[in-house]
N, C-alpha and C positions, 0 to 999 in steps of 0.2 A: 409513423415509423418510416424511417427507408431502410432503400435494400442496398447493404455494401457488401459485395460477397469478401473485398477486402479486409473490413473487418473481422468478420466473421472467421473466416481463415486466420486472422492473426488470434483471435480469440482460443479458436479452437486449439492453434500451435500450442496456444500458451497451457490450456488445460491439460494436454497431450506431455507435456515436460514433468506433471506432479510438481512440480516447484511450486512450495504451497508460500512464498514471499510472491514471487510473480505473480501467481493464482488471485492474493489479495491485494495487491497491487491493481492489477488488470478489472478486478469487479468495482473497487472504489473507482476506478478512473470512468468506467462506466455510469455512473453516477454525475460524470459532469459532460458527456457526451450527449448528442441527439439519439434518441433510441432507434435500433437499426434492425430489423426482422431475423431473428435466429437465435439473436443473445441468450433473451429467455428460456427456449428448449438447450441449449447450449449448459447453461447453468444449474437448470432443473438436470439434465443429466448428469451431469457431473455429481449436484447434490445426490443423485439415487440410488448412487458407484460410490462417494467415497467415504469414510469412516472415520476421517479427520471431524474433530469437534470445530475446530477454531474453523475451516472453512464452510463447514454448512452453518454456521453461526452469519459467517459475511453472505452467502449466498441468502438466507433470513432475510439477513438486514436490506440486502437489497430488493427482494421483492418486496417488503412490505416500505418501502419507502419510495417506490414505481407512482411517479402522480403525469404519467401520459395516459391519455384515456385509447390513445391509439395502444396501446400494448393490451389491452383485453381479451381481443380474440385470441393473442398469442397466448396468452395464461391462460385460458378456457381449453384451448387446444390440447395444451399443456396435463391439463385438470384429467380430461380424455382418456390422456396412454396410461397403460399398465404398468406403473414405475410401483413402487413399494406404497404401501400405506402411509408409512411415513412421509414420504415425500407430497402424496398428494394431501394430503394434510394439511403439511406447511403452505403448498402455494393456494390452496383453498384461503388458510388462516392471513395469506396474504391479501387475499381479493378484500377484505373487511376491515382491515390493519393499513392499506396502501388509500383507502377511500376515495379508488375508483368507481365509479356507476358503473354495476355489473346487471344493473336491472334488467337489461333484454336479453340476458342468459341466465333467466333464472329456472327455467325446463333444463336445460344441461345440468345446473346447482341439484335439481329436485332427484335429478336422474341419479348424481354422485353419491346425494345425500342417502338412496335409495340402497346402495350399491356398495358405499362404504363400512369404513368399520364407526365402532360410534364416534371418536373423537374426530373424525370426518367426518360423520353426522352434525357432529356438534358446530363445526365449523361452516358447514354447508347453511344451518340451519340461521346460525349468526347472520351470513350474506344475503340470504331470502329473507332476515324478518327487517335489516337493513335497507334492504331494497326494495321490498313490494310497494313500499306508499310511491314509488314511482310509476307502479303498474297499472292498470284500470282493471276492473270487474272480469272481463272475457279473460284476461290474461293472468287474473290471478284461479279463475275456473280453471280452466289449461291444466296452471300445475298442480291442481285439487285432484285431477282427474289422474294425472301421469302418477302422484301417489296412491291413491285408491285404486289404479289397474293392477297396482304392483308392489304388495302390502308386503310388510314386512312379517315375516312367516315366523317368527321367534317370538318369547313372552321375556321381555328385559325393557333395561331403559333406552334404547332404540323404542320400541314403540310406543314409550311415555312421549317420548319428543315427538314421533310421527305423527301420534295428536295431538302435542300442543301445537305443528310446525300445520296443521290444517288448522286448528282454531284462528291461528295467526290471521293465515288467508282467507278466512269468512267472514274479516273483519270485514 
């Protein structure tokens, strides 16, 4: 990725207008652009704020259609803040959808997974069983152990998944 704080300003302007023709305008055109550090937290807030159907449908479609593998950390980051459920949802359901290797963030995945509601859960759990055959043995112990410290305290299907998502890993 690089850094245009140029863009990003122009971006931001544009979000800042609510003009929701601009708004999807500005995300498809990003789509033919080199990806630039910011976009992503840019859009993820946006989608967390607004209540328009049609632009978090384009804000969607663009994360799941992200094939830079330099934009990962930005979406893990992302994954991180305290936006709504919903939203980290969607950019979770993107990391599995966009078929980025997310495999050396799969401790942050376990953490979310841990932390989430189920349909983050379920999303979470899609990207770790996606991605562990790129793990080795120590790495997938790790995240055996980060679930096991930190068990899910409830009797639902959260922790029907919490065992299959270790059976997974003791494969």
């Amino acid at each position: 990725m690089i850094k245009s704080e140029k863009k990003l300003k122009e971006l931001s302007a544009i979000l800042d207008k609510k003009n929701l023709i601009l708004i999807s305008e500005a995300i498809k055109s990003l789509r033919d652009e080199q990806p630039y550090e910011g976009a992503i937290g840019l859009l993820i807030s946006y989608y967390n704020e607004s209540e328009d159907f049609s632009i978090r449908r384009t804000i969607e479609g663009f994360m799941n259609d992200i094939k830079d593998q330099s934009a990962s950390p930005e979406v893990i980051a992302e994954i991180k803040k305290p936006w709504k459920a919903s939203t980290i949802s969607m950019v979770v359901s993107s990391c599995w959808q966009s078929g980025i290797d997310y495999s050396d963030y799969l401790a942050d995945l376990a953490k979310v997974f841990l932390e989430g509601d189920y349909l983050t859960a379920v999303e979470c759990f899609t990207v770790i069983e996606e991605s562990v055959q790129y793990n080795n043995r120590s790495k997938k112990d790790e995240i055996i152990r980060i679930i096991e410290n930190n068990p899910v305290t409830s009797i639902d299907e959260k922790t029907t998944l919490t065992l299959e998502l270790i059976s997974i890993l003791e494969r």
